[in-house]
N, C-alpha and C positions, 0 to 999 in steps of 0.2 A: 447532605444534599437532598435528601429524601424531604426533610422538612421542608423544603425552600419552597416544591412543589405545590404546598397547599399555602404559600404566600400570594403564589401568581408572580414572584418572578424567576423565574427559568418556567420552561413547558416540559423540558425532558433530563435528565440524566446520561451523563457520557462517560465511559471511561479510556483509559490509553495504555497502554502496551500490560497486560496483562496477559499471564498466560493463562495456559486452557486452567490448569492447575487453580490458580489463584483467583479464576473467575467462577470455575467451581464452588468454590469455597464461598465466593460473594452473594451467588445466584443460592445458597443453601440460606444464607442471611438474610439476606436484600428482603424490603418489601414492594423491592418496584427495581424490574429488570434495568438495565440497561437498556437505551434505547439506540447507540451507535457503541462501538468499540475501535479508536482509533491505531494504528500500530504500521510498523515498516511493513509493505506487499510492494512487489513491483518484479515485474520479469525472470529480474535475478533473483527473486528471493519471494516466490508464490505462495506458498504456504497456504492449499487449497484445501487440503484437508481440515485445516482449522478455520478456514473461512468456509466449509461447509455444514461445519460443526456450528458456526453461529448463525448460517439461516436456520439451520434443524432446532436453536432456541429462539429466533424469530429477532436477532439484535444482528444491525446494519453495520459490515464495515466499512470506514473508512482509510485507504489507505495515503499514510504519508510519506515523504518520499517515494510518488509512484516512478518520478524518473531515478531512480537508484541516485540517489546524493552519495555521490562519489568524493567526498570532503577528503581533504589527505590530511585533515584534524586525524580521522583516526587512519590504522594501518592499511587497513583490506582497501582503501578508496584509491591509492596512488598503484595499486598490484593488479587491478583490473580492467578491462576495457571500459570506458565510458558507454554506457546503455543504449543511449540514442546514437550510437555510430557501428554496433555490433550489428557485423554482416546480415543478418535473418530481420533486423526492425531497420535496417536498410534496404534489403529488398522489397520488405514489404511496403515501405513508405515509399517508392519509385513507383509501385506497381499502383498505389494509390494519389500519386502525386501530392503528396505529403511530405513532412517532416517527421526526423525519430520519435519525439516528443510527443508527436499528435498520435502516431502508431501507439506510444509506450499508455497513453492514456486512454484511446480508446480500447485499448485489450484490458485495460483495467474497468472500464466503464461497461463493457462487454460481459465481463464476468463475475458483477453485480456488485462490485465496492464503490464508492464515490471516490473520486480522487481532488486531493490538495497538493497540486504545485505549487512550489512556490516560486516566486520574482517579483523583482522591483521592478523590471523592464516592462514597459508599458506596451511595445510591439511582444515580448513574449507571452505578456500576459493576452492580448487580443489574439496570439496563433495557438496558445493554447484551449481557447475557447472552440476554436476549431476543430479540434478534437472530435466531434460530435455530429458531425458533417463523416466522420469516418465509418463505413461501413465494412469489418471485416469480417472474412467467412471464416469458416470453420478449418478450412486449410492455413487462412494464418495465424488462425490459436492456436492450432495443433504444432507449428513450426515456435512461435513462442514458447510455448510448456518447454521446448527441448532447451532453453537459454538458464534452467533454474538452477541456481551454483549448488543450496542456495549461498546467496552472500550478504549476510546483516552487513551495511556500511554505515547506521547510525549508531554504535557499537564501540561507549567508552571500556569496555573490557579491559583493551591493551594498554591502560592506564592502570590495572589494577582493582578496576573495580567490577563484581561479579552481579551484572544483571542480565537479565533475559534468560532464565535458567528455565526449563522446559518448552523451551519455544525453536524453530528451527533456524536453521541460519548458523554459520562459523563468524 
């Protein structure tokens, strides 16, 4: 990847779901940081202390799955409330005349990750843009933090296979 850069096609380097561990290990190697670091953050599953650990090396996350993809592919997704219906990102979306969605995103966009929803849906995708029109204060971050399981739900685990090993999340 590193070479690609002095072709001129890519501008930056990104990587995804590594752990603190193994991006240690990169950042000793690497001759050119990462520039984003993609991986599961959302509500339920914050994981702030290591998104604070990547501004303190100056690499941007992204978070995927910011509305907690609740897939019943794997186990933990059919065993938990759905994100955007959970009492605390409903009150707060009433109190803003919003949707969970747009709360679940702007508390991500709030607390300096980009976020990548996903949909096909053409109206979800236009309300999710909305998003950004959402201004909340520090009383509904502080009521958010309290929602953190945490719970990975993008998490083949219970299939047998062991990834995500120093990262938080069950």
């Amino acid at each position: 990847m590193e070479k690609l850069l002095d072709t001129g096609k890519v501008k930056a380097i990104g990587i995804s779901n590594f752990s603190k561990k193994e991006l240690q290990q990169l950042l000793k190697t690497a001759k050119i940081k990462p520039a984003v670091h993609q991986f599961e953050t959302h509500p339920y599953l914050q994981q702030q202390s290591f998104i604070d650990w990547h501004k303190q090396q100056g690499i941007q996350v992204t978070a995927y799955s910011p509305l907690g993809n609740q897939n019943n592919v794997y186990d933990l997704g059919a065993k938990v409330e759905p994100l955007i219906k959970h009492p605390i990102i409903v009150k707060i979306a009433k109190k803003h005349g919003v949707n969970g969605a747009q709360v679940a995103l702007a508390w991500g966009i709030k607390r300096g990750t980009s976020v990548v929803p996903k949909s096909v849906n053409e109206g979800r995708i236009k309300s999710n843009f909305e998003c950004l029109k959402v201004k909340l204060d520090d009383k509904d971050m502080r009521e958010i933090e309290k929602m953190n399981g945490p719970y990975r739900f993008n998490n083949p685990s219970s299939w047998g296979y062991k990834f995500f090993a120093n990262l938080e999340g069950v």
